[in-house]
C-alpha positions in Angstrom: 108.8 114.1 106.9 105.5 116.0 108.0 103.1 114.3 109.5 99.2 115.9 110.2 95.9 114.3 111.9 92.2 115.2 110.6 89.4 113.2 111.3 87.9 110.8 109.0 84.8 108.7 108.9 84.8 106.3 112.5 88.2 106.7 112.8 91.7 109.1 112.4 93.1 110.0 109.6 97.2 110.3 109.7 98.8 112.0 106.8 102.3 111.3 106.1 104.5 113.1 103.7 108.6 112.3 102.9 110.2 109.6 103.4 109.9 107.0 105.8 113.5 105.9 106.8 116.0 105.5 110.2 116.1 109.3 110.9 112.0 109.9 110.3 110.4 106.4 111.6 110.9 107.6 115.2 108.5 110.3 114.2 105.9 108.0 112.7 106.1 105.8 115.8 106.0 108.4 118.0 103.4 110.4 116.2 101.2 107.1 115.8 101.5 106.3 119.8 100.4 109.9 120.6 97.3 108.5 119.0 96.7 105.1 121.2 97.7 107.7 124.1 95.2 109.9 123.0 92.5 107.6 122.9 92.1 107.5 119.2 92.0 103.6 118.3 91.0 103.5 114.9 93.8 105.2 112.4 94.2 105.3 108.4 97.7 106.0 107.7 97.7 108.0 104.6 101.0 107.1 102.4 100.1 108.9 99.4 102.6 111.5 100.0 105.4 108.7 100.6 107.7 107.4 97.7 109.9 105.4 100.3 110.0 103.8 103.3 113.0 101.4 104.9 113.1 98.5 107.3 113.0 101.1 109.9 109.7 102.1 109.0 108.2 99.3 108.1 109.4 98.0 111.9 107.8 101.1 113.3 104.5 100.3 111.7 104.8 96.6 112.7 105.2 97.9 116.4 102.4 99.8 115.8 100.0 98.0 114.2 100.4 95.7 117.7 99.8 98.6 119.9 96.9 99.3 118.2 95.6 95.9 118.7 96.3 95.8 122.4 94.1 98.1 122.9 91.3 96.7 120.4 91.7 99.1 118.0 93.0 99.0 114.2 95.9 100.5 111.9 95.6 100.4 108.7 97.7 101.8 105.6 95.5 103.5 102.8 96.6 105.3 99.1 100.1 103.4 99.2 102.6 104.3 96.2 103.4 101.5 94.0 107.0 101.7 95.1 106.2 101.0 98.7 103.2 98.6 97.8 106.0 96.6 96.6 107.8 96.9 99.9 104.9 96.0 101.7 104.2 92.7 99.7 107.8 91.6 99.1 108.6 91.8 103.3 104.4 90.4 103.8 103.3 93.2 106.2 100.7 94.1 103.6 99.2 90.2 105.4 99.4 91.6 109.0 98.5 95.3 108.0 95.9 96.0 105.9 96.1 98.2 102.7 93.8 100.5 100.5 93.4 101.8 97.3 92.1 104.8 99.1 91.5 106.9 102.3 87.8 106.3 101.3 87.9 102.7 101.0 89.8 102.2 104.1 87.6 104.3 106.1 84.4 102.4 105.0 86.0 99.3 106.2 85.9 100.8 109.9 83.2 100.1 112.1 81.3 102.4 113.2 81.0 103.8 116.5 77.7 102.6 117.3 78.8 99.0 116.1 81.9 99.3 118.7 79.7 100.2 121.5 77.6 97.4 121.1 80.3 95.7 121.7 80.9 94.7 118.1 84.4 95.2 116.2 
């Protein structure tokens, strides 16, 4: 699994690639909480370079997804296959997390940074 940061529009950008299973989900957790450490509170996970994910993963990204909330900001999953859409719907993470078509579309759905330092979400 390889996993690489760029910047997006308001927010992060993390691109995964491989599968998402019990030996690589520590990396996506870990990788992810580098992020919150880093200050970086608004993150699109890219899965478009993912065919699988376990219950590991999914976990990790559960933990995750709360992290990011403790701290007021947002994870979201964006450019899912259809194999792990499925995953995501039949466990109902895809209601606590939410998913995009696209990168694009998730990023518009961030607020912007002048919106959070008014104070807004």
């Amino acid at each position: 699994m390889e996993l690489s940061v760029r910047p997006g529009r308001d927010c992060t950008v993390l691109e995964v690639r491989g599968e998402l299973d019990m030996a690589t989900s520590p990396q996506l957790r870990e990788g992810l909480q580098r992020l919150v450490d880093a200050g970086d509170h608004q993150v699109v996970v890219d899965l478009s370079g993912v065919g699988f994910l376990d219950s590991s993963a999914l976990g990790a990204l559960v933990v995750m997804f709360k992290a990011f909330g403790d701290v007021g900001g947002r994870l979201c999953l964006a450019a899912v296959q259809p194999g792990v859409r499925s995953v995501l719907t039949i466990t109902s993470v895809d209601r606590a997390i939410d998913v995009y078509d696209s990168v694009p579309a998730a990023e518009a759905e961030m607020p912007s940074t002048a919106t959070r330092q008014a104070g807004g979400r």
